[in-house]
Each structure stands twice: as C-alpha cells, then as structure tokens.
N, C-alpha and C positions, 0 to 999 in steps of 0.2 A: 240403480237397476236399469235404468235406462242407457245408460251411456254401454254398460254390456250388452245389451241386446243390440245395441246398432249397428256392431263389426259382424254379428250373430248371422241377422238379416240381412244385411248387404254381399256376406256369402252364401246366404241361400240363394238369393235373387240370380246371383253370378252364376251358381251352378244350375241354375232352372233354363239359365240364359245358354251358356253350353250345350244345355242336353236339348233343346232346341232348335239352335246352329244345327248342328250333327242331325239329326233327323228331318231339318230341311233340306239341308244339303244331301244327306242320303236320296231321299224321295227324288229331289231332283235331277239327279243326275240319273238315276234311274230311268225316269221319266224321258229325258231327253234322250237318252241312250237308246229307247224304244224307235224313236222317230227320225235318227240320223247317227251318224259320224259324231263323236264327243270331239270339243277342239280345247286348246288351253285356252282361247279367249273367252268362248261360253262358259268352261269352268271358273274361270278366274271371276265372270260376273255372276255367276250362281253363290260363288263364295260369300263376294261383298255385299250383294242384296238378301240372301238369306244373315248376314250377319246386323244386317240393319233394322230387319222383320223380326229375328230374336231380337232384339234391344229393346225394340217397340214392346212388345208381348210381356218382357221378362220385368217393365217399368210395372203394368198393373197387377204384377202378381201380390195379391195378399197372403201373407205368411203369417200363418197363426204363432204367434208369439208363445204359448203356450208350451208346446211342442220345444219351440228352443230353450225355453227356461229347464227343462226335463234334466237331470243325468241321464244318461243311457247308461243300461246296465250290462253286464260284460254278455250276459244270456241274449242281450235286444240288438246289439252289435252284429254287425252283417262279418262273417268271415270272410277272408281273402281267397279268392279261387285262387284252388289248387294248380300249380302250372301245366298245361297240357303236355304229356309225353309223344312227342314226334312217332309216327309210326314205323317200324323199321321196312323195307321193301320186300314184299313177298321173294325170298331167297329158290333160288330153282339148283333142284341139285339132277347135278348130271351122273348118269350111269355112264362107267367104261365097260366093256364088256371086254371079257379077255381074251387075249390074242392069240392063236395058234403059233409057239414057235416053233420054226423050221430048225428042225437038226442039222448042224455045221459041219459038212463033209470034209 
C-alpha cells in the first residue's frame, strides 16, 4: 500500500510545487513592473528564486493520504475547458451609393 502511495505523493507535492512557482513569479513580476522597466536579468532572477521558495514550501506540504487513496469518480473529475473561440473582428460594411451615369453623346 505504501510503495503506491509514494509515486501518488511525490506528484502532488510536484504539482503543489508548480502552482506555486507560477504565482510567485506572477505576483512578482507584476510587482516589479509597478516600479520600473522589466529587464531579462531581473526576470531571469525572479525565475530562479521564486523557484527555490516553491521547493522550500512544496517540502512541508502534508498531503492527506486519504484523498489519494480515493478513486475519483467520473462525476468528481474536473472536465477540460472547452477551447476558447477567437473572436472574429467587428466586420464594417461599406455603402456605395449609386452613381449618376452620364449619357454618351
């Protein structure tokens, strides 16, 4: 029982660890963005240090074992968003208005 649960958990942790990342580094950049000019080198160290800060966090997460032991049932499964349809560009339609033709003498 235990030797399943351990691939179980160490993918939770992983994805706890992700989702994270991605919202420090969201915030952050935000943040910086506020107060100046973004460059690639402050990006590139927001990257690595919010990746270090999720690591840290993602180690003491307790994951109720419980919950992973579960089936999920096909009603408790989260469905896949629907893919967004691109919007087409408000289309402008032109009037011609019609032309007086001159009689050809």
């Amino acid at each position: 029982m235990k030797n399943k649960l351990k691939p179980l958990i160490k993918q939770a942790k992983k994805t706890a660890q992700k989702a994270i990342h991605q919202t420090l580094v969201a915030q952050l950049k935000e943040t910086t963005a506020k107060f100046g000019a973004a460059s690639k080198k402050l990006d590139k160290k927001i990257e690595k240090e919010a990746k270090k800060l999720a690591k840290k966090f993602a180690k003491d997460i307790k994951v109720d074992e419980a919950v992973l032991v579960k089936e999920p049932k096909a009603a408790d499964m989260p469905k896949a968003p629907e893919p967004v349809k691109a919007e087409k560009p408000a289309t402008v339609k032109t009037v011609k208005k019609p032309v007086a033709k001159v009689p050809a003498s």
